[in-house]
mmCIF file of the protein (N, C-alpha, C, O) and its ligand, coordinates in Angstrom:
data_MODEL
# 
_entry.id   MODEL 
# 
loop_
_entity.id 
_entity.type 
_entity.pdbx_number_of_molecules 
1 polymer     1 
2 non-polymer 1 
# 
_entity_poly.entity_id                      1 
_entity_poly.type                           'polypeptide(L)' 
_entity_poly.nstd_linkage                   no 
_entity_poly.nstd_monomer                   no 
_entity_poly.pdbx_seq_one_letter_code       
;(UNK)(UNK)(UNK)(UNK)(UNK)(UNK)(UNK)(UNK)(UNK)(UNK)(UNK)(UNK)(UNK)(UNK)(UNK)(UNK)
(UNK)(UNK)(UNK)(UNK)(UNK)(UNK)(UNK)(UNK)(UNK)(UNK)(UNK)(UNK)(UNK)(UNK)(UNK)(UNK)
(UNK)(UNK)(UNK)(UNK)(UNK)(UNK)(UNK)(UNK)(UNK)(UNK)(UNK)(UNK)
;
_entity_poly.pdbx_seq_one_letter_code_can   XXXXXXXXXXXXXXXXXXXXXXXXXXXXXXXXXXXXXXXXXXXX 
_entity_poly.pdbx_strand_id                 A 
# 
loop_
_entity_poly_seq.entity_id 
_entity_poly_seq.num 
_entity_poly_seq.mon_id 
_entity_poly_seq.hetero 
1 1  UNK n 
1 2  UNK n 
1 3  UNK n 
1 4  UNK n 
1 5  UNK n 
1 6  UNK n 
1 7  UNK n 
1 8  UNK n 
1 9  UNK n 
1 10 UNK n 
1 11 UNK n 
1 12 UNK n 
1 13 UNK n 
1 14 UNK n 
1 15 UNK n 
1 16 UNK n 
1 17 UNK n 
1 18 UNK n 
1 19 UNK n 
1 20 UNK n 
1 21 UNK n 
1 22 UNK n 
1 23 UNK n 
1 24 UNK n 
1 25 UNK n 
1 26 UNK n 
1 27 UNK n 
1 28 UNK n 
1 29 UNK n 
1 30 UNK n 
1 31 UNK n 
1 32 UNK n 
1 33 UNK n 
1 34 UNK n 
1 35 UNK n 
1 36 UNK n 
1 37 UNK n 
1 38 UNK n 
1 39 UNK n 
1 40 UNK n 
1 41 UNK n 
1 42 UNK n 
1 43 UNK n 
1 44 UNK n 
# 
loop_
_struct_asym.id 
_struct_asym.entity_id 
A 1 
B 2 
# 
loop_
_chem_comp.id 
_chem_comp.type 
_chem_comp.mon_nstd_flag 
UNK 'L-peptide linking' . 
ZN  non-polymer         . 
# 
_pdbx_entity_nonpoly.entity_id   2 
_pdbx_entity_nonpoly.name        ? 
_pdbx_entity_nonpoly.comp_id     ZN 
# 
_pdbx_nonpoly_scheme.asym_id         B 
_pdbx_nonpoly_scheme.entity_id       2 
_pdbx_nonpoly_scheme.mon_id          ZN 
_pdbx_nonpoly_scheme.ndb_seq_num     1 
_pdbx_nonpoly_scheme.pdb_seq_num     101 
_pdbx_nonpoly_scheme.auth_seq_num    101 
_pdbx_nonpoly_scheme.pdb_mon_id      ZN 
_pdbx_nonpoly_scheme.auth_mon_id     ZN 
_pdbx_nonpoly_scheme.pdb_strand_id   A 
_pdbx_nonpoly_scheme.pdb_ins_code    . 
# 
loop_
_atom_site.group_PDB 
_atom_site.id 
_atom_site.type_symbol 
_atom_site.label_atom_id 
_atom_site.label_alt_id 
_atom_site.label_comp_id 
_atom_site.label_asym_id 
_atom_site.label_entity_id 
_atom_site.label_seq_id 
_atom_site.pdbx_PDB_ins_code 
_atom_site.Cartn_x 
_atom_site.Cartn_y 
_atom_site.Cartn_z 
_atom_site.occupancy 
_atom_site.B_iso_or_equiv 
_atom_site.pdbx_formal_charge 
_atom_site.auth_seq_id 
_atom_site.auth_comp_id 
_atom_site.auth_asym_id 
_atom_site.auth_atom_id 
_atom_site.pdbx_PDB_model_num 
ATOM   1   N  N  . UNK A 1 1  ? 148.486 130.255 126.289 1.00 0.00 ? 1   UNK A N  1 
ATOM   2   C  CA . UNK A 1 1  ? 149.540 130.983 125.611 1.00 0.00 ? 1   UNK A CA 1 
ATOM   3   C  C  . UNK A 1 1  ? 149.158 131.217 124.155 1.00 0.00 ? 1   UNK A C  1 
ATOM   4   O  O  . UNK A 1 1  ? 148.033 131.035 123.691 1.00 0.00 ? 1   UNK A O  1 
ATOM   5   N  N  . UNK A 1 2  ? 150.008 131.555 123.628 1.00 0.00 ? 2   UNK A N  1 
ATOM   6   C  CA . UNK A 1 2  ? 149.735 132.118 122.115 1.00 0.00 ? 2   UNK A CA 1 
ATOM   7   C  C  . UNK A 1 2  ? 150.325 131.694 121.389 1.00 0.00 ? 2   UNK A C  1 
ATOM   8   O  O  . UNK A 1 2  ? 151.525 131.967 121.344 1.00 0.00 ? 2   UNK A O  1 
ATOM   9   N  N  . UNK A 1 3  ? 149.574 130.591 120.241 1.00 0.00 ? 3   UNK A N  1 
ATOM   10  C  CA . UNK A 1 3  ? 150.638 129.765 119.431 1.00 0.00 ? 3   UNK A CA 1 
ATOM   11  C  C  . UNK A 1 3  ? 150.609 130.952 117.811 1.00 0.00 ? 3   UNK A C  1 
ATOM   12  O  O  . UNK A 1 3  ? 149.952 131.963 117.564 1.00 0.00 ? 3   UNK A O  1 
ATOM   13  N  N  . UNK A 1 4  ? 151.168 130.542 117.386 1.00 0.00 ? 4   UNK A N  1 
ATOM   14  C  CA . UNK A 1 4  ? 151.238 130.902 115.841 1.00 0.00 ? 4   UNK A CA 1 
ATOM   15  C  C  . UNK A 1 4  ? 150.931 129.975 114.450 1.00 0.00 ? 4   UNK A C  1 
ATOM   16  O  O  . UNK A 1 4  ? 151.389 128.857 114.212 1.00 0.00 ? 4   UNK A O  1 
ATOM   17  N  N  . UNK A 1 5  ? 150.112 130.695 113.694 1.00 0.00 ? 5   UNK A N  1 
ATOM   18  C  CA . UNK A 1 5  ? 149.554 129.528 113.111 1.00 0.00 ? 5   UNK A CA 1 
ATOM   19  C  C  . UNK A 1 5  ? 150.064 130.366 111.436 1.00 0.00 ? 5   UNK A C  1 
ATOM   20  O  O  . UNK A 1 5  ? 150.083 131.562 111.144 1.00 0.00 ? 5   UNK A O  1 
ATOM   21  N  N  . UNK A 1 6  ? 150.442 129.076 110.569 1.00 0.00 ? 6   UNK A N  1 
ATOM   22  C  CA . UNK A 1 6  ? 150.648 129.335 109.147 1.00 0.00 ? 6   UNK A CA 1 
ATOM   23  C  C  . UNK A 1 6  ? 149.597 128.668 108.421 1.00 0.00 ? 6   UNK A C  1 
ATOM   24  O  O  . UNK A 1 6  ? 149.302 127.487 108.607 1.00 0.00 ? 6   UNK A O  1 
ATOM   25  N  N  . UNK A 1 7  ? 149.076 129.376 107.652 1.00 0.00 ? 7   UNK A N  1 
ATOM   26  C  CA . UNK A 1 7  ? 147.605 129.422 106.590 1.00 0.00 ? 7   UNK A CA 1 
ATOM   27  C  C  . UNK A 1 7  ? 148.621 130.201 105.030 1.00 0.00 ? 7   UNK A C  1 
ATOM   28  O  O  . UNK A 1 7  ? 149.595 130.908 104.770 1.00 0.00 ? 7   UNK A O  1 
ATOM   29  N  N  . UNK A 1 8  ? 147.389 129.342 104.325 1.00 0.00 ? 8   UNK A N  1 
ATOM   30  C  CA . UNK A 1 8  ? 147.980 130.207 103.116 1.00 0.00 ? 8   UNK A CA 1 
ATOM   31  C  C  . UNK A 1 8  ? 147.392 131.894 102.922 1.00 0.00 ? 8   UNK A C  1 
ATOM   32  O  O  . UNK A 1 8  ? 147.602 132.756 102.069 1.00 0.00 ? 8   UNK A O  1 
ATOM   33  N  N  . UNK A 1 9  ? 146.850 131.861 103.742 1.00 0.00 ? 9   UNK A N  1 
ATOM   34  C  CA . UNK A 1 9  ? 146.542 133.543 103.879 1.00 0.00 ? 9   UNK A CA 1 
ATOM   35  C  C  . UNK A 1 9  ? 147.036 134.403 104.635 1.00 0.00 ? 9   UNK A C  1 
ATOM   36  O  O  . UNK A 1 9  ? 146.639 135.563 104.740 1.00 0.00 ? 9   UNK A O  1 
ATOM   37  N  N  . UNK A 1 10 ? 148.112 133.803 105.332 1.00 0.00 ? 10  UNK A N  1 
ATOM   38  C  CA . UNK A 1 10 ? 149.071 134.570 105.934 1.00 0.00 ? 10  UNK A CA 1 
ATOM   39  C  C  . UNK A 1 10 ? 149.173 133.606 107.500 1.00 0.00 ? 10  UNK A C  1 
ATOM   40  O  O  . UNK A 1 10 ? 148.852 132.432 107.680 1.00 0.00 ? 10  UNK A O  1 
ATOM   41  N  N  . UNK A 1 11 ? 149.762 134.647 108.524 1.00 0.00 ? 11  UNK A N  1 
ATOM   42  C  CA . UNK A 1 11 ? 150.131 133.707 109.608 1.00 0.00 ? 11  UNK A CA 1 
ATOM   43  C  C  . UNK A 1 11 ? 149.242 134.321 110.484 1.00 0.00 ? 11  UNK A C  1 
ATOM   44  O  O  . UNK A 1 11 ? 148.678 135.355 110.124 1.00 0.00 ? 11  UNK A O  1 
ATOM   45  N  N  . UNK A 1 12 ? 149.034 133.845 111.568 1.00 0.00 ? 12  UNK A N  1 
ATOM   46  C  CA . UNK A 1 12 ? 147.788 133.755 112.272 1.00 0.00 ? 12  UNK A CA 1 
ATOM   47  C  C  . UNK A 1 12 ? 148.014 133.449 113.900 1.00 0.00 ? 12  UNK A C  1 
ATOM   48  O  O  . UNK A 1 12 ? 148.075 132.253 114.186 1.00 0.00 ? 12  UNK A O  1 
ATOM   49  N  N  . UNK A 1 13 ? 148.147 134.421 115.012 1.00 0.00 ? 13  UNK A N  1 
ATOM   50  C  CA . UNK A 1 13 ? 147.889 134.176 115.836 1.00 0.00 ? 13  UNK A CA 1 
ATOM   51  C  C  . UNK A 1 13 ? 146.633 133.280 117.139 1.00 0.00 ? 13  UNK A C  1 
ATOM   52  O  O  . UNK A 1 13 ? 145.664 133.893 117.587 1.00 0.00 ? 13  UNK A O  1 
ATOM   53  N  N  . UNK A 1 14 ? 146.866 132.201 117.429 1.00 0.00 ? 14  UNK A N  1 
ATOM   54  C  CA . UNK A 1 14 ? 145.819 131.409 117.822 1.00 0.00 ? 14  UNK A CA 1 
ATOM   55  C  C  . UNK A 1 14 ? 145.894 131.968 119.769 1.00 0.00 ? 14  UNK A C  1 
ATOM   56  O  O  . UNK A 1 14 ? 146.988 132.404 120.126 1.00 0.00 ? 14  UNK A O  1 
ATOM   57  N  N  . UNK A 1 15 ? 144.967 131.924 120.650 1.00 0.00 ? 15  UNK A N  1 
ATOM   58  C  CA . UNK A 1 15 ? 144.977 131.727 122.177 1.00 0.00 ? 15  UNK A CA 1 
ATOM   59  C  C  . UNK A 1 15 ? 144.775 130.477 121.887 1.00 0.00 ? 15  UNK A C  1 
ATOM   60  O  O  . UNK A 1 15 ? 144.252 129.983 120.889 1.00 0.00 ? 15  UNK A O  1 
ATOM   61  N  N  . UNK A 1 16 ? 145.389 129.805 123.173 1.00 0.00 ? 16  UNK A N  1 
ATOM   62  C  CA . UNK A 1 16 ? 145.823 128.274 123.139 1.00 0.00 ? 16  UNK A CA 1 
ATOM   63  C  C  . UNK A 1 16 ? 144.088 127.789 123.958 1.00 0.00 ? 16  UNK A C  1 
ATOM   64  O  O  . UNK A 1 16 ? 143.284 126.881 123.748 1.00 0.00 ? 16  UNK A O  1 
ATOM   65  N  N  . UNK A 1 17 ? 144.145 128.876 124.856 1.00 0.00 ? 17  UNK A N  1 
ATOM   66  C  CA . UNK A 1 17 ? 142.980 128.899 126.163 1.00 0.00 ? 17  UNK A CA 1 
ATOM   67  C  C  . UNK A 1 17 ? 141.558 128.683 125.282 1.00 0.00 ? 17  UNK A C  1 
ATOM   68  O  O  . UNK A 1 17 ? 140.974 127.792 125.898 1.00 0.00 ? 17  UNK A O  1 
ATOM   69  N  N  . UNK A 1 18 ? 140.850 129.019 124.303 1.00 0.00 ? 18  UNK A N  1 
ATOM   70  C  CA . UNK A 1 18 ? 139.481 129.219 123.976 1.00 0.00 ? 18  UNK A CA 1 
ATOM   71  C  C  . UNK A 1 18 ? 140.033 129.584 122.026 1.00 0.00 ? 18  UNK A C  1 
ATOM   72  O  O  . UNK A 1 18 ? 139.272 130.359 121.446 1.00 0.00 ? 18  UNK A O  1 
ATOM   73  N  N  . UNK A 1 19 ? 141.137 129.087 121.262 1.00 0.00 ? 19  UNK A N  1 
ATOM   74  C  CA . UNK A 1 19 ? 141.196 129.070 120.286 1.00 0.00 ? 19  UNK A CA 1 
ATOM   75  C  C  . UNK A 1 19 ? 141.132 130.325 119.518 1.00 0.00 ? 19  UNK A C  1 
ATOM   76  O  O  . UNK A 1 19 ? 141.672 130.238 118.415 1.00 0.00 ? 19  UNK A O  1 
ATOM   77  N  N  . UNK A 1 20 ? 140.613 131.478 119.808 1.00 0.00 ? 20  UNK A N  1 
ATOM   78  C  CA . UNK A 1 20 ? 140.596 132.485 119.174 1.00 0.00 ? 20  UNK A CA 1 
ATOM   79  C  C  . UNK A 1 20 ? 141.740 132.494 118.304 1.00 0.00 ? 20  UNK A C  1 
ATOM   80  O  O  . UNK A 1 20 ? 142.862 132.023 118.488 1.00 0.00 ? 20  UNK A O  1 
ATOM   81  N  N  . UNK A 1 21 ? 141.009 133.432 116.820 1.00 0.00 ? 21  UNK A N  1 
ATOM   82  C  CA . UNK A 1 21 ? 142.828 133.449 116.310 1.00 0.00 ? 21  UNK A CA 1 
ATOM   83  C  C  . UNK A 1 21 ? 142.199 135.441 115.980 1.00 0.00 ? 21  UNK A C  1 
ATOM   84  O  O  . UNK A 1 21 ? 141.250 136.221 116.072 1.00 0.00 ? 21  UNK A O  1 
ATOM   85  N  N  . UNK A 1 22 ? 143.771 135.267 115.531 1.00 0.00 ? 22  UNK A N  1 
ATOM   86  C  CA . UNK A 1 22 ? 144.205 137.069 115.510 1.00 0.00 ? 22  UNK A CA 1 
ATOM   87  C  C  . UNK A 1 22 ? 144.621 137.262 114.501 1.00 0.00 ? 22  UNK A C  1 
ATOM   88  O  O  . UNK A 1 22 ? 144.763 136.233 113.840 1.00 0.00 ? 22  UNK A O  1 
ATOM   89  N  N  . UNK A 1 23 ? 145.044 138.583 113.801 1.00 0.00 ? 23  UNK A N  1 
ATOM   90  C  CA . UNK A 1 23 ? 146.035 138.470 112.562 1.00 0.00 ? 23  UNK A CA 1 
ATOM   91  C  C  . UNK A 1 23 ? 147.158 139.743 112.811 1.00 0.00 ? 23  UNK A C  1 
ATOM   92  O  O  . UNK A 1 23 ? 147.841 140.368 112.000 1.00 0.00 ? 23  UNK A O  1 
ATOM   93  N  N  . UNK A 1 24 ? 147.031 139.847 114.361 1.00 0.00 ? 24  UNK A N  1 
ATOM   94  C  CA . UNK A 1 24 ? 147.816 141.014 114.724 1.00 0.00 ? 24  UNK A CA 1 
ATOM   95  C  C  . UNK A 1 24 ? 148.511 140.324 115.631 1.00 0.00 ? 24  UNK A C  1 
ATOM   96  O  O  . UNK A 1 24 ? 147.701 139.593 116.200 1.00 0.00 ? 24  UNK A O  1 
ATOM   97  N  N  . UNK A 1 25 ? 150.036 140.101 116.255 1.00 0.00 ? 25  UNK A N  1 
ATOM   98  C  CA . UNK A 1 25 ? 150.175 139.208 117.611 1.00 0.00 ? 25  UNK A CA 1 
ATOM   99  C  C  . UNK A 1 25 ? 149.897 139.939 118.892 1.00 0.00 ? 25  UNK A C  1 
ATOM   100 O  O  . UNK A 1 25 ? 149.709 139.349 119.956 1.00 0.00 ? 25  UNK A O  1 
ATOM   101 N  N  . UNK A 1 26 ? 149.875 141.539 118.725 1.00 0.00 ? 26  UNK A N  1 
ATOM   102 C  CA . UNK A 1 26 ? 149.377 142.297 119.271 1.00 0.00 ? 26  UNK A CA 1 
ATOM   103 C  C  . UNK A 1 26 ? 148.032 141.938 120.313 1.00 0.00 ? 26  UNK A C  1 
ATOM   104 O  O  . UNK A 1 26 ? 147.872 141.736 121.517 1.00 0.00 ? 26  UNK A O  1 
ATOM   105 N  N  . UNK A 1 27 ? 147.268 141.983 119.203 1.00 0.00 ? 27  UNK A N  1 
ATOM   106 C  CA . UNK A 1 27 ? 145.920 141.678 119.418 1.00 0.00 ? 27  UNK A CA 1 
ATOM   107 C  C  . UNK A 1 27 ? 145.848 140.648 120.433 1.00 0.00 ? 27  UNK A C  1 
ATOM   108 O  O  . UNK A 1 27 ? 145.332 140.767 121.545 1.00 0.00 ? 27  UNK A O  1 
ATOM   109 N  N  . UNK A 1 28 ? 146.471 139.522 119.898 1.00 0.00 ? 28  UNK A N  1 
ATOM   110 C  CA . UNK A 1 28 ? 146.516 138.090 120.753 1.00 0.00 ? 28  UNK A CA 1 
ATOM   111 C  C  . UNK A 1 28 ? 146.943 138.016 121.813 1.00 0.00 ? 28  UNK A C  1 
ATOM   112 O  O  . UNK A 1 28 ? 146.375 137.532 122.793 1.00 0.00 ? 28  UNK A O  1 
ATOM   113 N  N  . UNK A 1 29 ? 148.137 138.544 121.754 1.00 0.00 ? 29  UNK A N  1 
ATOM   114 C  CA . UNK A 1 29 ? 148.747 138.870 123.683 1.00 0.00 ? 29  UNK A CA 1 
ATOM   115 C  C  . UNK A 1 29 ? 148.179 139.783 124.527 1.00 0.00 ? 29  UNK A C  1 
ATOM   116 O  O  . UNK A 1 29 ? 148.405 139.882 125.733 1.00 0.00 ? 29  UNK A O  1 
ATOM   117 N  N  . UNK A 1 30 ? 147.155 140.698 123.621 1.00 0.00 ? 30  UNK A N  1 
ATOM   118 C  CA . UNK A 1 30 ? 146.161 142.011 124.861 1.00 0.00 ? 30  UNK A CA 1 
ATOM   119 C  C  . UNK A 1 30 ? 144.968 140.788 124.840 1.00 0.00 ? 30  UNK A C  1 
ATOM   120 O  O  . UNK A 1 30 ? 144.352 140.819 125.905 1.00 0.00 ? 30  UNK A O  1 
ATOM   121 N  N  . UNK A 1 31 ? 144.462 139.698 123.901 1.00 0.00 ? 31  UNK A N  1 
ATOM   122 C  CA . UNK A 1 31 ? 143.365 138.786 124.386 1.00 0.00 ? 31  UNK A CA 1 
ATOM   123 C  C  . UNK A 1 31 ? 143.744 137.901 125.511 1.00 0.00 ? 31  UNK A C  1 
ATOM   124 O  O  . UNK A 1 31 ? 142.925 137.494 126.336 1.00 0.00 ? 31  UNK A O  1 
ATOM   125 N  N  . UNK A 1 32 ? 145.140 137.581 125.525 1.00 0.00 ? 32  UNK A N  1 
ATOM   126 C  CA . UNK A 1 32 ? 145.661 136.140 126.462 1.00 0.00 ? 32  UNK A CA 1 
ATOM   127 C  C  . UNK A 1 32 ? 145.520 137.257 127.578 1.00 0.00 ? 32  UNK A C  1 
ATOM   128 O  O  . UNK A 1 32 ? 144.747 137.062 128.516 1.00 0.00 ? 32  UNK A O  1 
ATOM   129 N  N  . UNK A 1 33 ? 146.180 138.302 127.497 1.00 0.00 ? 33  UNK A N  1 
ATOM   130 C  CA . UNK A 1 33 ? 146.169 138.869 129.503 1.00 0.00 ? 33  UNK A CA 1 
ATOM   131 C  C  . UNK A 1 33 ? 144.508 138.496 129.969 1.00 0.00 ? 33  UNK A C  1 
ATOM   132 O  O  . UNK A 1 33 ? 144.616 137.875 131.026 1.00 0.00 ? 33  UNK A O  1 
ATOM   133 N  N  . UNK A 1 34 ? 143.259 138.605 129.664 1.00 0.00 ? 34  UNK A N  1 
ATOM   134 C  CA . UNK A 1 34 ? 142.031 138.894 130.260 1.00 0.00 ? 34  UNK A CA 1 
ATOM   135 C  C  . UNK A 1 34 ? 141.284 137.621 129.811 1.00 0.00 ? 34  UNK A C  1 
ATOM   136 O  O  . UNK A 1 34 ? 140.088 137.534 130.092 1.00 0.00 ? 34  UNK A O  1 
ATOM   137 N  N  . UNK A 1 35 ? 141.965 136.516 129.060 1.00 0.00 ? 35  UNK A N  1 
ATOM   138 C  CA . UNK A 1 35 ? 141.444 135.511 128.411 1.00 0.00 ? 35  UNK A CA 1 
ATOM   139 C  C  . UNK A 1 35 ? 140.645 134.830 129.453 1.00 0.00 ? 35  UNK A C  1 
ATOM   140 O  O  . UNK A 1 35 ? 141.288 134.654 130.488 1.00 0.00 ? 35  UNK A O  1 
ATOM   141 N  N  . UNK A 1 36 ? 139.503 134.425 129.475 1.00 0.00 ? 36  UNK A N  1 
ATOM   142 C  CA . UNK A 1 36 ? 138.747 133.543 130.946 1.00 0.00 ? 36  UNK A CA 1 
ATOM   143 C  C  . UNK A 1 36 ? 138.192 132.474 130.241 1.00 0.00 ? 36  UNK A C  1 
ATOM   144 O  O  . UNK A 1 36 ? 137.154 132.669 129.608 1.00 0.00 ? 36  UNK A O  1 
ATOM   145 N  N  . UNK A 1 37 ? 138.683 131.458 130.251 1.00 0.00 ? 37  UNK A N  1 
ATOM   146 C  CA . UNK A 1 37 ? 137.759 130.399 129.414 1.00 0.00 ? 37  UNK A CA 1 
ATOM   147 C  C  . UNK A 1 37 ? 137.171 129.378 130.413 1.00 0.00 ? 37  UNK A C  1 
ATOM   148 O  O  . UNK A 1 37 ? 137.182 128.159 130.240 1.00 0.00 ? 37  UNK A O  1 
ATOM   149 N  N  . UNK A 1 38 ? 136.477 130.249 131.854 1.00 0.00 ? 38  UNK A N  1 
ATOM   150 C  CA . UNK A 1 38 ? 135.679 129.622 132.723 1.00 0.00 ? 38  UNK A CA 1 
ATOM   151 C  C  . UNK A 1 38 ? 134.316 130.416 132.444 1.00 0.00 ? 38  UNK A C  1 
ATOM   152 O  O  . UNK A 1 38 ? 133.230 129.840 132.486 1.00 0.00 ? 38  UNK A O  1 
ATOM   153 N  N  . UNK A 1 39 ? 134.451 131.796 132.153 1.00 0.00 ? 39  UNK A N  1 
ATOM   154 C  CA . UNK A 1 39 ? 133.422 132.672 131.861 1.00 0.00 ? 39  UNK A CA 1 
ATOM   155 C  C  . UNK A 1 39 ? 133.165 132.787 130.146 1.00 0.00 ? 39  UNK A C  1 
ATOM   156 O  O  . UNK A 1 39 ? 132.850 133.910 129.751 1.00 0.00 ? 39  UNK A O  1 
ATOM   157 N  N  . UNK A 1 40 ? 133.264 131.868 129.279 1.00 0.00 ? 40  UNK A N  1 
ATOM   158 C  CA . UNK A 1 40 ? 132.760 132.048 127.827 1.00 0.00 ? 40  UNK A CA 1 
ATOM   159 C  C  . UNK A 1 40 ? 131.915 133.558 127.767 1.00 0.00 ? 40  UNK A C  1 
ATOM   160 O  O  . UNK A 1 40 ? 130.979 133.720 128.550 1.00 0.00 ? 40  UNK A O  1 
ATOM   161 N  N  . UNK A 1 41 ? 132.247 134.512 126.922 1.00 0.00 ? 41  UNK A N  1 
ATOM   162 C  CA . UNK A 1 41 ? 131.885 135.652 126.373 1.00 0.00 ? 41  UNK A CA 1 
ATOM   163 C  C  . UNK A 1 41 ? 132.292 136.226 125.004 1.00 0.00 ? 41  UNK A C  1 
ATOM   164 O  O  . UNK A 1 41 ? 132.481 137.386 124.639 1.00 0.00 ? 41  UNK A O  1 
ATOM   165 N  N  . UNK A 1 42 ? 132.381 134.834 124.250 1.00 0.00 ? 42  UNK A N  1 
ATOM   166 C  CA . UNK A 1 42 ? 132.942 134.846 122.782 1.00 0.00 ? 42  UNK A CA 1 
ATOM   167 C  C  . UNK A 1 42 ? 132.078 134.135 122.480 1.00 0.00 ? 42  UNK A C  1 
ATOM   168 O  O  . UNK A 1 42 ? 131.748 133.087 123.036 1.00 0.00 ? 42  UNK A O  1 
ATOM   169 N  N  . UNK A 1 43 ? 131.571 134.692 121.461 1.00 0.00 ? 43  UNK A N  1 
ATOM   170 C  CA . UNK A 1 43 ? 130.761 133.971 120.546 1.00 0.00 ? 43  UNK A CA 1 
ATOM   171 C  C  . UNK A 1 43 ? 131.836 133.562 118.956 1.00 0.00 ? 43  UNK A C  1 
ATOM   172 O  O  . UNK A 1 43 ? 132.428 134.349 118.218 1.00 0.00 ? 43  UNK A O  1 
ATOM   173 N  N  . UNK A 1 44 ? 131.735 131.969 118.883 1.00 0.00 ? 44  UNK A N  1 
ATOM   174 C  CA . UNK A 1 44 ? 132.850 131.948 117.597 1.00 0.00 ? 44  UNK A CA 1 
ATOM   175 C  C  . UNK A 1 44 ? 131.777 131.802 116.510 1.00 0.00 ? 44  UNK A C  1 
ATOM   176 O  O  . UNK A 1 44 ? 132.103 131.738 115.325 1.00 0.00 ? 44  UNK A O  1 
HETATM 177 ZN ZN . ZN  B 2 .  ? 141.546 133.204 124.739 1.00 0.00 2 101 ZN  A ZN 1 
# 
């Protein structure tokens, strides 16, 4: 799922699945639908 994260640089969408963060929540909920964190294809 998609937590929300507060930074002093603003707030920050995290995937719970493989950590990614976002700065759109947008972004984060079109990453969680296809998120596979059996198939790694993120390089952090
Ligand atoms: Zn993810």
């Amino acid at each position: 799922m998609v937590t929300t994260t507060r930074r002093e640089d603003g707030t920050w969408y995290e995937c719970e699945d493989c950590g990614m963060l976002f700065d759109e929540e947008a972004d984060a909920e079109a990453h969680e639908g296809h998120c596979d964190t059996d198939s790694p294809s993120y390089l952090q």
